[in-house]
N, C-alpha and C positions, 0 to 999 in steps of 0.2 A: 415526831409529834403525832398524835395520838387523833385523827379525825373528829372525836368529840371534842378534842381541844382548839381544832382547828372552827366548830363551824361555833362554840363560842365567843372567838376572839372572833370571828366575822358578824354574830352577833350586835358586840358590842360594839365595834366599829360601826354598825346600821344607826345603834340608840346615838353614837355620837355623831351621825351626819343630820339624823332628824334633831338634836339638838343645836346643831349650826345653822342648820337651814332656818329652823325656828328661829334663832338670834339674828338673822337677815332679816324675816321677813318682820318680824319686831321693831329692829332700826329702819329697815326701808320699805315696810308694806303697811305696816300697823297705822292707819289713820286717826285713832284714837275719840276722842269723846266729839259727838256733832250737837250744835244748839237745834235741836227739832221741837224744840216744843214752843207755843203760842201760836196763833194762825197766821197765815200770811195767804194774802187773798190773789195778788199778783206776782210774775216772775220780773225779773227786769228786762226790759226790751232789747237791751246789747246781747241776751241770752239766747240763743236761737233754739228750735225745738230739738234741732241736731246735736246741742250742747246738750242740753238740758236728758236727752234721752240716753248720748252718750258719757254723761259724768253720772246719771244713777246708775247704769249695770255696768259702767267702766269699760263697757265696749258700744261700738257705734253697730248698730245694727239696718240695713235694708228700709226697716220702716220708718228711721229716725232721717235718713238723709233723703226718702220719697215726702216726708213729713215737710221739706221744707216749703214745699208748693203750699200748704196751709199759711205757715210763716211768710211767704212774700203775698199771697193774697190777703191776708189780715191788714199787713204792713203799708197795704194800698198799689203794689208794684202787678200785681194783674188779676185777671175775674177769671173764675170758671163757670162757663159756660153750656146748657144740654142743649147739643143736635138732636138729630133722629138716631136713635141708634147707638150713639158719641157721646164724646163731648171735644169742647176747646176751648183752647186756653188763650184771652186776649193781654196783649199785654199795656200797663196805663201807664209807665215809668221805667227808666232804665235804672239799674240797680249798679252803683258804682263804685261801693266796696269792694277793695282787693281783699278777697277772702276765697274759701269754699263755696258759699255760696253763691259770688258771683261766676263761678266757675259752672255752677249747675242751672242756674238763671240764660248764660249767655248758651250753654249748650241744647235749653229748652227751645230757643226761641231762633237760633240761629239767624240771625240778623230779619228774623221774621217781626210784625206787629200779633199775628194771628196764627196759632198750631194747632192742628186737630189731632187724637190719638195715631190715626195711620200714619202718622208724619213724625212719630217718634222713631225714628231710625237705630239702629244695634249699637250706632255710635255712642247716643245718649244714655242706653241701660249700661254701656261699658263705662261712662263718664261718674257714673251713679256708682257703679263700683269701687271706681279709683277713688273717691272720693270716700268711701267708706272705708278702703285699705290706708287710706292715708293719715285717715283722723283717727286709725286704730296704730300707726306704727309705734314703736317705741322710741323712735328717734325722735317723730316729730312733735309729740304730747310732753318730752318734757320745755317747749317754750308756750305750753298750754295749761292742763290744768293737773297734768296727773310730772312728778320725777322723775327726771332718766335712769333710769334702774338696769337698765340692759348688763351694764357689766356683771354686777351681783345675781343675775337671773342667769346668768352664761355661771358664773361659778354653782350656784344651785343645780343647773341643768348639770353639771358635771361630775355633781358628787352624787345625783340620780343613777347616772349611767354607769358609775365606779362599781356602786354598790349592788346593783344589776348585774352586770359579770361576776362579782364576789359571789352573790346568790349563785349565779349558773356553775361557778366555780366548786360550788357545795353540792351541787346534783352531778356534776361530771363527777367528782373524790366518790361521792357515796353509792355513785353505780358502774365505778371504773371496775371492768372486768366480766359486768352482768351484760353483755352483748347487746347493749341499749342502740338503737337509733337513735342520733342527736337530730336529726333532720330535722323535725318539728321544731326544738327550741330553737332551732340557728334560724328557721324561718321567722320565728315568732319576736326574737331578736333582733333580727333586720326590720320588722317593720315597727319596733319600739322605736327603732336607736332614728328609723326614716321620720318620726314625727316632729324630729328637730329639724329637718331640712325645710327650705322655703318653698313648700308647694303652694299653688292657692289653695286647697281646702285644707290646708293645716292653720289658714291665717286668721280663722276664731278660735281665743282662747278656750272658748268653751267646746267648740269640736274637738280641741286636741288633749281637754281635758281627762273628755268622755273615751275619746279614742285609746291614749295611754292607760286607762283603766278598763277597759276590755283586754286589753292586749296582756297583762297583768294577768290578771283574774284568766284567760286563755293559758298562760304559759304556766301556773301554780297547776290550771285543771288537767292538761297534759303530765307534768312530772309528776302527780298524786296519781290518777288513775291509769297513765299509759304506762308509766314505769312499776305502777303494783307496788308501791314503796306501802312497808309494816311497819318500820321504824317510830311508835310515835311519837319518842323524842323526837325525832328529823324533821318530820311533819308537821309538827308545832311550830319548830325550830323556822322551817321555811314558809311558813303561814304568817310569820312573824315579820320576816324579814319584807312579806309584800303588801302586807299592811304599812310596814312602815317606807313602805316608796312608794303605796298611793297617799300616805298622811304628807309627803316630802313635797309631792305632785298638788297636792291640794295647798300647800301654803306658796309654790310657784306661781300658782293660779291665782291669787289675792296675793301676790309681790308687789304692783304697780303702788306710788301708794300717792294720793294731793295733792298740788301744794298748796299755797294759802289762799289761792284765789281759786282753787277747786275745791279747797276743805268748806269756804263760804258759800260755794255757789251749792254744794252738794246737800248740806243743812238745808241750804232755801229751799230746793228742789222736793226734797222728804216732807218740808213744813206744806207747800205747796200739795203737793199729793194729798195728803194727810186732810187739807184743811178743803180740803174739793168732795173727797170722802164723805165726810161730815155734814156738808153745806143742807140746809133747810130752805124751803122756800118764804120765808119771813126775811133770813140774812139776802139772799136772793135779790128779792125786791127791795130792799135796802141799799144793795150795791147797784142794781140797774137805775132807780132814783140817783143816786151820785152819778152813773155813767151808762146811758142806754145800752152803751157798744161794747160795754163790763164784757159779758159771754163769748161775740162775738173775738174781743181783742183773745182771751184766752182759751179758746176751743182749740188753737195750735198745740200746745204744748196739754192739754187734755188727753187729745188723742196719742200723741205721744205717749202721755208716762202712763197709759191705759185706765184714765179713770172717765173718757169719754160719754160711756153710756152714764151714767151718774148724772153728770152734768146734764146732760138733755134731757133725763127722766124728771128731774128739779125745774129746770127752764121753760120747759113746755106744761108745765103746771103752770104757770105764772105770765106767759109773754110767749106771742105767736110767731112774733118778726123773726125773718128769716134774714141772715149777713148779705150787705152786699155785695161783696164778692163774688156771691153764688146767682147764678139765674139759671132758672127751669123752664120749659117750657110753660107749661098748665100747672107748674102748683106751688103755693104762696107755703104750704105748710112749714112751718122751720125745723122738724123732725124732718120731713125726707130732704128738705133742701142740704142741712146736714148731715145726712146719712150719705148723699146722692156727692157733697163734699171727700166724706171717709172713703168711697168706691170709688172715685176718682185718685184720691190720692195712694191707694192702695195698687191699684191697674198701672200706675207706674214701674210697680213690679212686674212682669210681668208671671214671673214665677208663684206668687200668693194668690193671684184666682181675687176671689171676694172674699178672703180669712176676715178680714176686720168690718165688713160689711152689717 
């Protein structure tokens, strides 16, 4: 059989995994039509800003699970506080939910009433972690809001990899003889085939998205330019073929897919955004008239889905009061007392510096 005939049928075998993969993530990724439209002024209180940050980008991030300090001071379970210098966290209520967040409530306070930031010990940034890997596994989200999809994501991940060696199988055939070093691909190979394995930094989808597609686009730039291939059929051929395992990689990556009670909460969520976006200071003072504490109850889940500054730029047009949850030394303004809220709940990281500040 004739090499052009071989890297054909390898070809077509590519079109047909990208259209399997496709029919997966259709039946198990495809979330389909959301009610986003009308406004909706509040979230529901069972929704924590952890959910709420991790059912829109379908991953839990750092600031969604340091966010919950907002969520339990709104909720009345403790105050922040400015020292000199500091600040601290007192606590008003114990919080007696078996959940995640009792888990990050009881690791703040450590059988304390009173924490000051030096008294955040490695334990608790490690506890913040777990708790982040946990609400991203794939085991554990399907008794939450997203399918367990892992089996079908292991067969996608597998027709990635098949098709992967097919391709290198087409650059070894079309330079067998030309005194090629393979060295590069077998290295570039090992550290594809390593981004299935469970390191920690492989456990954001989006790192390992990004990473699988460098790695790609690396090993296409090596066999085009190191090997000096003319062939432009071949060329095409293998251009082809890596498009179509970053296209295979990108519907892996949006596999996970709702279920009914994340397909709902995820619609409110967008409505929610959307309708913060928008807000006028007229609708404003309309909702503070119904509920003084309107802002303060929802600046949790503001700062979360990042439409925070909005919010304040609106609020502070209209209304000085600062939440109480928060106390400053010397200043009453409710722009830095929330601001001075955001820096605090951000310093939980300790890795983000003042990013949200």
């Amino acid at each position: 059989m004739l090499l052009a005939d071989l890297e054909s049928i390898f070809t077509i075998c590519m079109l047909i995994s990208s259209a399997i993969i496709l029919l997966l993530w259709y039946l198990k990724g495809y979330d389909g039509e959301f009610n986003t439209k009308g406004k909706l002024y509040k979230l529901p209180r069972e929704l924590s800003t952890l959910d709420a940050g991790y059912l829109l980008r379908g991953e839990a991030k750092e600031k969604d699970v340091n966010s919950l300090l907002l969520y339990l001071a709104s909720n009345g379970y403790l105050r922040v506080e400015e020292i000199k210098n500091s600040f601290q966290l007192v606590k008003l209520k114990e919080y007696k939910k078996k959940d995640e967040i009792k888990i990050f409530f009881d690791e703040l306070f450590k059988d304390r009433d009173t924490v000051i930031e030096d008294e955040l010990i490695d334990s608790f940034y490690k506890v913040t972690d777990e708790i982040r890997h946990y609400k991203n596994d794939k085991e554990h989200v399907n008794n939450l809001y997203f399918y367990n999809n892992t089996f079908y994501i292991m067969i996608a991940d597998l027709i990635v990899i098949i098709n992967l060696f097919l391709t290198i199988t087409i650059v070894y055939l079309e330079t067998l003889g030309n005194n090629v070093n393979y060295g590069l691909i077998c290295i570039f190979m090992i550290l594809y085939v390593a981004s299935y394995l469970p390191f920690e930094a492989m456990k954001s989808n989006i790192t390992k998205y990004v990473y699988r597609l460098l790695t790609l686009f690396c090993l296409f730039f090596i066999i085009i330019v190191g090997f000096n291939l003319t062939n432009t059929a071949y060329v095409v051929n293998l251009l082809i073929n890596i498009i179509m395992l970053m296209f295979m990689n990108t519907l892996i990556l949006i596999m996970p897919k709702r279920n009914k009670e994340g397909h709902k909460y995820f619609g409110q969520i967008k409505r929610f955004k959307n309708t913060i976006n928008d807000i006028d200071e007229n609708k404003l003072k309309e909702l503070l008239k119904e509920d003084k504490n309107y802002v303060f109850d929802i600046f949790p889940y503001a700062y979360t889905l990042g439409v925070a500054n909005k919010l304040l730029d609106v609020y502070t047009s209209v209304d000085k009061r600062a939440p109480k949850y928060v106390k400053m030394l010397n200043d009453k303004d409710a722009r830095k007392n929330f601001n001075f809220l955001r820096k605090v709940t951000n310093n939980l990281d300790r890795r983000k510096g003042d990013e949200y500040y």
